[in-house]
DOSE-583347 format. One line per field, with one value per residue (C-alpha): residue in three letters; residue number from 1; x, y, z. Coordinates in steps of 0.001 Angstrom, whole numbers, plus 500000, padded with zeros to 6 digits. Each point is the difference from the previous one (the first is absolute). Layout:
<pts>
code c(ALA ...)
pos c(NUM ...)
px c(X ...)
py c(Y ...)
pz c(Z ...)
</pts>
This chain:
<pts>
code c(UNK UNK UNK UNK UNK UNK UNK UNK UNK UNK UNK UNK UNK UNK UNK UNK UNK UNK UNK UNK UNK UNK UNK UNK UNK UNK UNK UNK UNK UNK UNK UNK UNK UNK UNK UNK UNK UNK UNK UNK UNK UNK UNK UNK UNK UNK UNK UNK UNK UNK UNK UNK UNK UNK UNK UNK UNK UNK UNK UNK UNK UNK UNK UNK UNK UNK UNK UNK UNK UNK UNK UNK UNK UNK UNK UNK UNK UNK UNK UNK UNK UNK UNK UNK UNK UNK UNK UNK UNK UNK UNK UNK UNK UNK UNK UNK UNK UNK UNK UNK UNK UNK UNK UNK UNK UNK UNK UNK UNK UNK UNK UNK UNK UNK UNK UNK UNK UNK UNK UNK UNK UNK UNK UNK UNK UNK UNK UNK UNK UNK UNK UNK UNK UNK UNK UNK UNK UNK UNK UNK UNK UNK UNK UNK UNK UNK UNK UNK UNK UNK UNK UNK UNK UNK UNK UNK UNK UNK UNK UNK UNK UNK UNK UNK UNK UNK UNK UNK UNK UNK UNK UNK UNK UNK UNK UNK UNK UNK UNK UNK UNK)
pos c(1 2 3 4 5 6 7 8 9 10 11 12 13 14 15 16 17 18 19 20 21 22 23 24 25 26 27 28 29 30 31 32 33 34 35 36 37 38 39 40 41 42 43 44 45 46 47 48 49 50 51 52 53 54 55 56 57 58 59 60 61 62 63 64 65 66 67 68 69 70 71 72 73 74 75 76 77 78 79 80 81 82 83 84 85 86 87 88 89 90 91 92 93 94 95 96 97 98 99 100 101 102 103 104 105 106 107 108 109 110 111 112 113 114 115 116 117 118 119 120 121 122 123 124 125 126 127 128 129 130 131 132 133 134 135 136 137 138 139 140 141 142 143 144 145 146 147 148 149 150 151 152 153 154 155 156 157 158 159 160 161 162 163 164 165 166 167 168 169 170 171 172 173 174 175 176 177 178 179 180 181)
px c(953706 501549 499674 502740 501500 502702 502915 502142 502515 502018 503137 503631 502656 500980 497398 498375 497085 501500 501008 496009 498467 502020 498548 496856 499810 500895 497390 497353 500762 499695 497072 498794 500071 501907 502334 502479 502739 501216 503311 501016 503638 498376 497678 502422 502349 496984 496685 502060 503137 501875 498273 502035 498954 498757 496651 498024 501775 499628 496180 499877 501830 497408 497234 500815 500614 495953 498905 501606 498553 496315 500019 500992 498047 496458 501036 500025 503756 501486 502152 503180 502088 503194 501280 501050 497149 501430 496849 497051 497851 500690 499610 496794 499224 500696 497544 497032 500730 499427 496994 501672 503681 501907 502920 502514 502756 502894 501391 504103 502167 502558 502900 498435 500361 503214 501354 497819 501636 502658 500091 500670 497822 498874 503499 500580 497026 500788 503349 498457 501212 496777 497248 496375 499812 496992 499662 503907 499536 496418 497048 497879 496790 497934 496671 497377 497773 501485 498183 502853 503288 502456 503659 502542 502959 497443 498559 500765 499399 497843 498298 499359 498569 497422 498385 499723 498739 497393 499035 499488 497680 498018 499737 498463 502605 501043 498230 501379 502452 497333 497113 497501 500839)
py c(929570 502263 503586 501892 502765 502415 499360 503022 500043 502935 500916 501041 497648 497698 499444 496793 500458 497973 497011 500378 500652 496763 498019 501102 499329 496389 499473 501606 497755 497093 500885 500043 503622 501460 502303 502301 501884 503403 500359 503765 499721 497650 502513 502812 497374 499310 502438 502655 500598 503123 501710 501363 500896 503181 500599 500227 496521 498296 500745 498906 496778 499450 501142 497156 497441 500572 500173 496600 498391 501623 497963 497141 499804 501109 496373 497752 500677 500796 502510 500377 503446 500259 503689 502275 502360 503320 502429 499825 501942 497388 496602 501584 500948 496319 498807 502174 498268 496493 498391 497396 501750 498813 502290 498176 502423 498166 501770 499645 502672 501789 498534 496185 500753 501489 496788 497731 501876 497827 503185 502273 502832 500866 500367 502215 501935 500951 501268 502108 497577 499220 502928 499391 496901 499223 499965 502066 503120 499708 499451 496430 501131 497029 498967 501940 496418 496983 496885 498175 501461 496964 501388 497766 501276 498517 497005 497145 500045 496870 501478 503262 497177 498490 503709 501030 496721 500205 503468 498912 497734 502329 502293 497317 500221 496074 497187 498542 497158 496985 501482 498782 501497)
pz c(197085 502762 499507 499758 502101 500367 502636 500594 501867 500891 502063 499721 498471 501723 501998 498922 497693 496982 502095 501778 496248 499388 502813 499672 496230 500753 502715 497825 497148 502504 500652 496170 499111 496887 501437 498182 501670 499095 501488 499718 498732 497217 498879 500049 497667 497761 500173 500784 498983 499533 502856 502651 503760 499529 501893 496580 498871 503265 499521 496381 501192 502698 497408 497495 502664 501382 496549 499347 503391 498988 497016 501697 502788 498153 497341 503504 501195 502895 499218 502547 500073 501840 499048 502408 498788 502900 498955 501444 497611 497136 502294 501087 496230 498881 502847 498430 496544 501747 500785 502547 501931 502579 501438 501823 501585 500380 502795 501485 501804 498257 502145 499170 496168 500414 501281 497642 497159 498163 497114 502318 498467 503728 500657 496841 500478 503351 499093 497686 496287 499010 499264 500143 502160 501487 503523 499997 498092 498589 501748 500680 500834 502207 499494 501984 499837 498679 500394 501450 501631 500152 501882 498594 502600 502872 498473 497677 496261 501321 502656 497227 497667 502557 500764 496668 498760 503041 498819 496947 501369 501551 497689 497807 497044 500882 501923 502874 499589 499507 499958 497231 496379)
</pts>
């Protein structure tokens, strides 16, 4: 059996870490691991709603979500997050809690998720309609030392998928494609 692991990616919406956590999920499983994905606007729907977006909430929200991917990845799972997670003091707390933690910042330029927006909440925030966005009027605070750093306005969701799978690689947390199980 593989051992499991904690994926976690983190950036501002819109900027690709579901549709990587998706990808990546599938490859993994492909590969024979058991993989679950933690999708944040899932777990605020089911672990934890009736928070709001508070500071204290969005920490509880991230809280739950790293407590969920603990137990998953200790029982042989690879445990994928895709939740915006903005504070740095709580990713960084989650990572302690883990035994195995990869950070994967998601990284794209304000003006890229402006125009990937089909919401418009970029649009909104910027005008001022929409209070305690991240990234608009409340701080995303990046990752001092991710393992990976994948910038989804420069490359493809592909190309993303290749260097983290390769870092995974050598970090040890998967073998290489056909290499000897």
């Amino acid at each position: 059996m593989n051992e499991g692991f904690t994926l976690w990616f983190t950036g501002l919406s819109g900027s690709g870490k579901s549709t990587l956590a998706k990808m990546v999920a599938d490859e993994l499983r492909a590969r024979g691991h058991r993989v679950e994905v933690l999708d944040g606007d899932e777990v605020r729907t089911n672990l934890s709603k009736g928070l709001g977006f508070s500071k204290e909430d969005r920490d509880t929200n991230i809280r739950r979500i790293g407590y969920v991917a603990r137990l998953l990845a200790r029982n042989g799972v690879v445990a994928i997050t895709a939740a915006i997670s903005p504070y740095r003091e709580i990713r960084d707390e989650v990572r302690r809690s883990h035994d195995r933690f990869v950070e994967v910042y998601v990284k794209c330029s304000l003006e890229k998720l402006v125009e990937r927006d089909v919401k418009g909440l970029y649009k909104k925030a910027l005008k001022g309609e929409i209070a305690s966005f991240t990234g608009v009027s409340d701080p995303y605070e990046e990752p001092h030392q991710p393992e990976l750093i994948v910038e989804s306005d420069r490359e493809t969701p592909a190309e993303s998928l290749s260097r983290l799978i390769a870092r995974l690689e050598e970090l040890s947390y998967v073998r290489r494609n056909g290499a000897a199980s």
